[in-house]
N, C-alpha and C positions, 0 to 999 in steps of 0.2 A: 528265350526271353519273350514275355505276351508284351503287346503293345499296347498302349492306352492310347486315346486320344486326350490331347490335351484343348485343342480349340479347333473350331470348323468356322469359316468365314465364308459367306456368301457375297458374293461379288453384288450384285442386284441390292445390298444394303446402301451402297453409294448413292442410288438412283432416289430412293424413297423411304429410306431411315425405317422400315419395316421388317425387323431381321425375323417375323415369324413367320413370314409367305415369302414363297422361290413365284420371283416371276417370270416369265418366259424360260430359256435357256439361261441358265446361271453355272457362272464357276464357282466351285466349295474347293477351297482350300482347308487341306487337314493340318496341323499339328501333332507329331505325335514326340511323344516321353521321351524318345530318344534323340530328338532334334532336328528331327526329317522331317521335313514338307514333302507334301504333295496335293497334285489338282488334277479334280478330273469334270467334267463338265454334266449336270443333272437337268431332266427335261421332263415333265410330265405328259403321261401318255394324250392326252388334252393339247398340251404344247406340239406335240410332234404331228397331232392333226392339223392344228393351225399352218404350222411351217408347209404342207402339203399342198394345200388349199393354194397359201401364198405361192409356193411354187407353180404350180399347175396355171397359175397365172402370169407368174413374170416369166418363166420359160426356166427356171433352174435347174437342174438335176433330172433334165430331159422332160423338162412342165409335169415334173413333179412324181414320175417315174419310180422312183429311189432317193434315197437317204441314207449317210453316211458321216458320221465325224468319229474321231479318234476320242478315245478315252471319254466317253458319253453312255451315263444310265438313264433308264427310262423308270420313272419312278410313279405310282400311283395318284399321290397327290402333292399338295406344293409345300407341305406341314415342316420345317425344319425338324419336330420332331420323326421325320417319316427317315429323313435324310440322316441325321444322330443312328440310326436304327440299322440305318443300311449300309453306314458306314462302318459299324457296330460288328453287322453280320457279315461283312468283306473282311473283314478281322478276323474273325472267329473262324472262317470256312478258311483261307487260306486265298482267296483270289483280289484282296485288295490291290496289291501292285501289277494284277494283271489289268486293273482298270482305271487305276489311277498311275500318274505320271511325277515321275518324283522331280523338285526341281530344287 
């Protein structure tokens, strides 16, 4: 059976009613055809220098040393269509539920 996705929700819509830009660290929740959800959490590689920076300063993840979350892509840019795409291509290759979290 191919999957389709039926809807992808970005978490960061709540915040600023802007569902065509991912801001910061956002969760996407998929939808798909067969009734499954799943989330996994998407960052742009922009984002993850930010987060670094901030660390290296507050003292987090050894002031900023490393980085580390579960179920997190690193994605180009903040375009929901980038996200569609790569949700798309986690489908098609076979490694979607290695990176998304079914709930």
């Amino acid at each position: 059976m191919k999957l389709k996705v039926i809807q992808i929700y970005n978490s960061t819509n709540l915040k600023d009613n802007s569902p065509k830009q991912l801001k910061g660290l956002a969760d996407i929740l998929v939808y798909l055809d067969n009734d499954e959800q799943y989330i996994s959490s998407f960052l742009t590689y922009a984002g993850i220098k930010e987060i670094a920076i901030k660390h290296q300063k507050n003292g987090a993840f050894l002031h900023g040393s490393y980085f580390w979350a579960k179920h997190l892509i690193l994605v180009k840019d903040s375009n929901l269509e980038t996200i569609e795409k790569v949700v798309q291509d986690l489908l098609e290759e076979g490694d979607f539920r290695a990176v998304f979290k079914k709930i």
